[in-house]
GUTORKOL-135661 format. One line per field, with one value per residue (C-alpha): residue number from 0; chain; y, x, z. Coordinates in pm, 1 decimal. Last residue first. Example, Ala and Ser with C-alpha at 12.3 -4.5 7.8 and 13.67 -1.06 7.14 Angstrom:
BEGIN
selo = c(1;0)
drenfi = c(A;A)
c2 = c(-106.0;-450.0)
c1 = c(1367.0;1230.0)
c3 = c(714.0;780.0)
***
This chain:
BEGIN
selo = c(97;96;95;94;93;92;91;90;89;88;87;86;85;84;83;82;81;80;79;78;77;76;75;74;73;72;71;70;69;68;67;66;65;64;63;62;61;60;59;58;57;56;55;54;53;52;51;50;49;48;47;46;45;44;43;42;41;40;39;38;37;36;35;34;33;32;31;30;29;28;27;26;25;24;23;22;21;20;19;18;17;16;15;14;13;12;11;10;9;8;7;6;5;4;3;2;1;0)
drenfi = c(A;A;A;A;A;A;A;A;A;A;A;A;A;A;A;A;A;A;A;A;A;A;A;A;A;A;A;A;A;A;A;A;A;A;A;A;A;A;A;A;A;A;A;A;A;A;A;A;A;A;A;A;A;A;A;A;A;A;A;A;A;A;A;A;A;A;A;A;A;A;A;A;A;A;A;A;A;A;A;A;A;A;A;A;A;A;A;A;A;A;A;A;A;A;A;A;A;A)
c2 = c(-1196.4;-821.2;-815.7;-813.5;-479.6;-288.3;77.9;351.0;702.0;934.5;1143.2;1220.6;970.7;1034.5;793.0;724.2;621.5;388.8;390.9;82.0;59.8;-279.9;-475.9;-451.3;-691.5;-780.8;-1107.2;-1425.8;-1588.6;-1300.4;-1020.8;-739.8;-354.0;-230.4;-56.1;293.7;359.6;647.1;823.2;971.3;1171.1;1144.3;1404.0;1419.4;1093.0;1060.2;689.2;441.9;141.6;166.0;444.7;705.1;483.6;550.8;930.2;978.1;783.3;954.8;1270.3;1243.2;1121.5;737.0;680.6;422.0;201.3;239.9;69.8;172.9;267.1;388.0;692.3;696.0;907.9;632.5;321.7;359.1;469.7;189.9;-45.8;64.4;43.3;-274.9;-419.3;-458.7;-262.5;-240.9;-367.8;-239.6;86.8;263.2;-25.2;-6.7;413.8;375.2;158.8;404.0;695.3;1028.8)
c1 = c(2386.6;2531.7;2214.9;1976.4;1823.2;2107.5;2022.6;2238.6;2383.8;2682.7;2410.5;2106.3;1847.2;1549.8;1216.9;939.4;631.3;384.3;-0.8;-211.1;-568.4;-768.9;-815.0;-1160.9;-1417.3;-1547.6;-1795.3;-1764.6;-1424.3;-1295.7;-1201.3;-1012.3;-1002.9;-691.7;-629.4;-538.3;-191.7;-140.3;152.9;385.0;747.4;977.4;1289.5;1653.6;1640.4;1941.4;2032.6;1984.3;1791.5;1502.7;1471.4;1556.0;1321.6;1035.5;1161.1;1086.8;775.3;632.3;685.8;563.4;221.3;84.7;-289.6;-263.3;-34.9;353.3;491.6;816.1;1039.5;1384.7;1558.3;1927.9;1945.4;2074.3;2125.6;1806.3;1600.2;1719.1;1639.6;1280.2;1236.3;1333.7;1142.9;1225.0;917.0;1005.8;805.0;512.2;678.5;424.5;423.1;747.0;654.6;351.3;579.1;810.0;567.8;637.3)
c3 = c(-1965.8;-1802.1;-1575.3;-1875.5;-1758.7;-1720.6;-1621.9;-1675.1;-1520.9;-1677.7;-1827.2;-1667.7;-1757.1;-1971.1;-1870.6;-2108.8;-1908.6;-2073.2;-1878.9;-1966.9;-2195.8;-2143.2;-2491.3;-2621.6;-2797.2;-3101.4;-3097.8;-3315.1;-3222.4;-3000.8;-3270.1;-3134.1;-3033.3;-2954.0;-2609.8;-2555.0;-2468.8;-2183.4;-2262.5;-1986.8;-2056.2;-1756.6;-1741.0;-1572.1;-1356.1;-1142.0;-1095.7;-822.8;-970.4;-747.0;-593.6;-889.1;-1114.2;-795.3;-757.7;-1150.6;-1198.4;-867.0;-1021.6;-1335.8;-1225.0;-1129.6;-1139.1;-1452.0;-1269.1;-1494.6;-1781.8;-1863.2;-2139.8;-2062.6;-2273.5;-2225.4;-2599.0;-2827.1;-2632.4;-2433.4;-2725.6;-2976.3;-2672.3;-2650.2;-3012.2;-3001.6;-2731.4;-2376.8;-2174.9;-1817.7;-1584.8;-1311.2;-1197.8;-949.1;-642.7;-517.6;-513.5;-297.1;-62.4;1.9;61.5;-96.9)
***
């Protein structure tokens, strides 16, 4: 895989609570990824980044909600969420011990 193709795949974490429940419970990481990215390179681009051994990736792609601007309905843009399951004895700190 190419090294820069795989800075570019992982676009943030997602912090929320249900995201945290899964981390501390099961070492599942929530991420959202570029819409073209596939299991793979979400695995080898966590595995790159934060140096742990990634034992499964689970992708959903989220379809955007439809909203009221002032008088006319429009459409939020759909993104990509990656689940990622760690192996065990591996971590990622996202607050940076704050």
């Amino acid at each position: 895989m190419n090294r820069e193709r795989l800075m570019q795949v992982l676009l943030s974490p997602i912090i929320s609570e249900k995201a945290n429940i899964a981390a501390e419970v099961s070492a599942r990481y929530a991420f959202r990824v570029v819409p073209d990215a596939d299991k793979r390179e979400i695995g080898r681009a966590v595995e790159l980044m934060f140096d742990v051994k990634v034992d499964r990736v689970q992708v959903l792609n989220m379809k955007g909600k439809r909203k009221r601007f002032r008088q006319r309905m429009g459409k939020r843009p759909g993104w990509r969420k990656a689940y990622v399951r760690l192996q065990p004895g591996h971590e990622i700190d996202f607050g940076g011990g704050a």
